[in-house]
Structures are given as C-alpha cells and as structure tokens.
N, C-alpha and C positions, 0 to 999 in steps of 0.2 A: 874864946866865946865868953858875953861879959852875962852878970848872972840874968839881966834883962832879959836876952837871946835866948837862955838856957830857959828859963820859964814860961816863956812861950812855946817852946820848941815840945816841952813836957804839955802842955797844955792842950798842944793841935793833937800830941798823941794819947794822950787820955781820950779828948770827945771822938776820935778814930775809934777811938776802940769800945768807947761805949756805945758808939753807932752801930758798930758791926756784933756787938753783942744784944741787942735789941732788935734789931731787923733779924738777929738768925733766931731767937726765943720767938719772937713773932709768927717767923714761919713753922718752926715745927713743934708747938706749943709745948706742951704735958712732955719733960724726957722720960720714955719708957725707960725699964732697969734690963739690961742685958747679960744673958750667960757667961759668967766669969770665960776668958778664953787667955788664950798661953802669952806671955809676952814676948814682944819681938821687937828693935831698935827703934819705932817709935812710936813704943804706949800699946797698951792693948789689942788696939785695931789697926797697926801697920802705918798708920797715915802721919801729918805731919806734928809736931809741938805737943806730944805728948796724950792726944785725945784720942776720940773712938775715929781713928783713921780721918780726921779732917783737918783743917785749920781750926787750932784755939779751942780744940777739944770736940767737937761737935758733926761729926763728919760721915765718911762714907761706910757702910757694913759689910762684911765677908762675904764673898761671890762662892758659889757653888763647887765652884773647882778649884779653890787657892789650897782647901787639904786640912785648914787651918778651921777646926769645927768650933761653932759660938751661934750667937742668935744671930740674925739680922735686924737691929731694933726698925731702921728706915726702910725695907722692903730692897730685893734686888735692885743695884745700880741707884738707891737713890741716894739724893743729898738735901738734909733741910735749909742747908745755907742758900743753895741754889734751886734747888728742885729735883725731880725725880729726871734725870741727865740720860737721855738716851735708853730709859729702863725696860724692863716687858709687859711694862704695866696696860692692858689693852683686850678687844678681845677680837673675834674671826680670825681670818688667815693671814698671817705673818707675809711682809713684804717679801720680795726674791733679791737676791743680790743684785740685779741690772738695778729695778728701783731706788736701792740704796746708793748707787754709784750717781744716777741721775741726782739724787739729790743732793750726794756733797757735792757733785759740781755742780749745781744753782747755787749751794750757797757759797765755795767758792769764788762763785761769778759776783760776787755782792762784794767783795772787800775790791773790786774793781784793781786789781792789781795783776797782769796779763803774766807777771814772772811767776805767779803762784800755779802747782799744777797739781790732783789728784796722782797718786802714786801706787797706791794700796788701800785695798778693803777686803774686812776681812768679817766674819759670820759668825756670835756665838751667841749661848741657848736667851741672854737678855736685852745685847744692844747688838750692833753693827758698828765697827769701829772702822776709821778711817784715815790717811796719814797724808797732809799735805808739804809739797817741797817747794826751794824756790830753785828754777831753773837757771837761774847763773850762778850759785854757790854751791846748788847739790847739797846743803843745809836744810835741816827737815823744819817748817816753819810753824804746821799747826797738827792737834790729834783732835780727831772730831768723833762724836758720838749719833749714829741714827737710830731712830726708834724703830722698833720692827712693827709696830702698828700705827704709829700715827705719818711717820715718814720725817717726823718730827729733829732735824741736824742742832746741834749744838757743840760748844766747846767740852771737851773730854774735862773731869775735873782730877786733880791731883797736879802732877807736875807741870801738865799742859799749862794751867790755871795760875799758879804755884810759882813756877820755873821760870818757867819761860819772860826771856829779860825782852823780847821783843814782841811779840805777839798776846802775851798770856797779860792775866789781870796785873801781874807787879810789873809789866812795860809802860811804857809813856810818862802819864803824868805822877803814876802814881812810882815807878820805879827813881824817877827825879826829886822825888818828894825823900824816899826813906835814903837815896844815895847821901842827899843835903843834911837828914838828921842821924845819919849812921857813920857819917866820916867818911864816904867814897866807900862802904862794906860791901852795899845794896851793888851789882853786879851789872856792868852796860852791855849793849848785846853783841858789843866787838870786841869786847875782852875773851883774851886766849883760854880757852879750862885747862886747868894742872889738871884734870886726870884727862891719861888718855883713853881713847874705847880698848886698848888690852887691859889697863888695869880696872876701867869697868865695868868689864869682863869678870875678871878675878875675882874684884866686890862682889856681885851680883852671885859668884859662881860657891860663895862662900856662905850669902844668905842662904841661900837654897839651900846648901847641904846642914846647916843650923835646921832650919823651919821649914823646909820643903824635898827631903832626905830623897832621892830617886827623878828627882828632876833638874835639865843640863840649859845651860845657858846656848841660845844659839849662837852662829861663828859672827854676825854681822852686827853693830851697833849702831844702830840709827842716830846720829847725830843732831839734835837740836840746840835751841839758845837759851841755858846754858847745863841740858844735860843729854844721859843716852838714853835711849827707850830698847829694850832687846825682847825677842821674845826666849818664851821659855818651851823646854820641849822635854815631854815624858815619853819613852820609848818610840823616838824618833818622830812624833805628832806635837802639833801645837797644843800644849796646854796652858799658857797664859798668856802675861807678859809682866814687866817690871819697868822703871825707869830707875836710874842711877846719876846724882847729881856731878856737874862736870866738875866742883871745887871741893865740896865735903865726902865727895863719895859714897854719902847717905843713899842707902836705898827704900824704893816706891814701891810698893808689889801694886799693878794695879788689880783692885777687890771687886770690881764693879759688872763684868764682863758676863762671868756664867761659865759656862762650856764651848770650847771652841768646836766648830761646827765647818766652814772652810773659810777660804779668803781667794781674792781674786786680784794679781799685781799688774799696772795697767803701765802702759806706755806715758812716759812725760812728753 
C-alpha cells in the first residue's frame, strides 16, 4: 500500500470517528459522573473498547440482576448512542407476552426475508427480548428488544449490534469497509469461528465464576454470526444472559434486561 493509499485510508477513519463521536455527545449531552464500580474484561461497565459498557466508551449501564452494583448513569436498558433500546421507560400496564411476540413478528415481516423465523421470547422486569433464526442454517440471525409499554421492537444493542458480521451494524457496507482497511481482520459472515460453543461454554463459565460467583452457564449455545449468546442461570432459573465472541472469546454480559420474569419458545 503506497503512502498516497495509506493516507487516505487514515483519513476516512479519522472523519468516522469523528462522526460517531459527535452524533453520540449530541445525543446524550452533559456525561453524568458514575459510581466507581468493580472492574471486569472490558472497562468498567462490561461492554466493548474499554468504556461504560458501549462502543468507544460511552454505552450501556448495569441492569438490576447482573449482581455487579454501580449507578446507572443512562437509565435501565438505555443507550445514548442509540437510544433508550427496548427500556421500561413508560407508564400504565405492561404489555403481555402474546403482544410482544406479535410484534417481533411484524417486524420480522419487514426485512421480507420468508427464511427468517421467531424462535424465543423471553420477559424481564425492563425489555422483552427476542431471538430470531434462519430456517435453513438453524444459525441464530437477529436478538431483538421490545418495549413493555410502547410495544416499541428494535435491535438488541451489544453483540447483536457489535458482532454480528451479517445482520448487525459492522455487516454489509460497513463490514467491507473495515475488512479493506483492516487487512481481511474485520470478520465475513461465512467464516468458520475457532471457538467452539464447549469452549464458549468454558469462557462464559469462568466469567461468571470471576464477577458473578453462584451463577451456571446453561448446557445450549445459541449460535450466531460471529458469536454465542447463552443464558445464565442461578439456582436452576433464568438469571441473565451473556454473549461470547466466536474468535476472541471475549465475553458480553448483556446489562440491559432487568429481572428475568418468564419466556415463551415458539415453533419455527
């Protein structure tokens, strides 16, 4: 690469990132200061590149049931980069699971894609989470978030967001983009993952016992592109979940959720 190339290539990713550093102070103005809290693989608040659980520092806060006590500077489930993502923020009576299931399948129905199929939703005290598959891979393809008051679906943020080499924000144009300035690093969505779901497994089951000391990885690994999503479970009940990346084997605790409350697994 001659140094022409190379200074361009610096250049698209500087105004990248000054983009995304601008639009995310925009949205969540004044950073509040938050309660020092324990540290754990990445950064303060569990999440990605060393910040308060988000990308680039600025991101998701501690859910109710992660164990992990600190402030929430952005309110349950929210995120200033994106918004307040499936939160509890609302008020009257909380939608019922049937409602939340109707509405990930509308939305769903919108990426017009007949192979994609609800599989799981599940109930806790801030969002409704939900898990879409594709029906010829058996490959889990989207994790979606509904509101319990507004009925309000969107993309889960972290891995979903993150990860995901097919679906998620680093797919498409933008995953083409950093594979070209990264050397082939940036990850396609048909590439094999070295880790497999036993090891995990193992990952996942090792966080825990670090930062979440009485709580067991469950036996299943949900498979997506390009990582695993597991739940976690305290005395035989749902109490979170986590994702675990299929190459670094970095793990996601997801922060956002609350309390699990039930879940309802549907026919593909």
């Amino acid at each position: 690469m001659n140094k022409k190339v190379k200074l361009i290539t610096v250049s698209i990713t500087v105004v990248l990132l000054a983009i995304l550093l601008v639009s995310t102070v925009l949205a969540e103005g004044p950073t509040p200061t938050p309660t020092p809290v324990p540290q754990t693989p990445f950064g303060r608040w569990g999440g990605m590149m060393g910040g308060r659980g988000g990308m680039m520092g600025r991101g998701y806060g501690l859910g109710p049931s992660t164990g992990i006590t600190g402030t929430i500077p952005y309110g349950p489930g929210g995120c200033p980069m994106y918004g307040g993502w499936g939160g509890s923020t609302g008020t009257g009576t909380p939608i019922s699971i049937e409602q939340a299931i109707t509405a990930a399948r509308q939305y769903v129905a919108t990426y017009g894609n007949p192979d994609l199929t609800l599989t799981e939703v599940m109930e806790f005290t801030d969002n409704f989470y939900a898990e879409v598959e594709e029906k010829s891979t058996g490959v889990h393809a989207l994790e979606l978030l509904i509101n319990r008051y507004t009925v309000a679906v969107s993309p889960e943020p972290g891995p979903n967001m993150m990860w995901n080499t097919k679906y998620g924000r680093m797919g498409g144009w933008m995953g083409g983009m950093l594979r070209g300035m990264m050397g082939g690093w940036w990850r396609r969505p048909g590439d094999s993952m070295t880790v497999t779901p036993e090891q995990a497994e193992q990952q996942a089951q090792q966080w825990l016992d670090t930062y979440l000391p009485g709580t067991i990885v469950a036996e299943e690994a949900d498979t997506f592109y390009v990582y695993y999503t597991i739940h976690v479970l305290k005395n035989g009940q749902v109490y979170g979940m986590l994702s675990v990346n299929g190459y670094s084997g970095q793990v996601w605790y997801h922060t956002w959720h609350g309390d699990f409350i039930g879940m309802r697994e549907l026919e593909s």
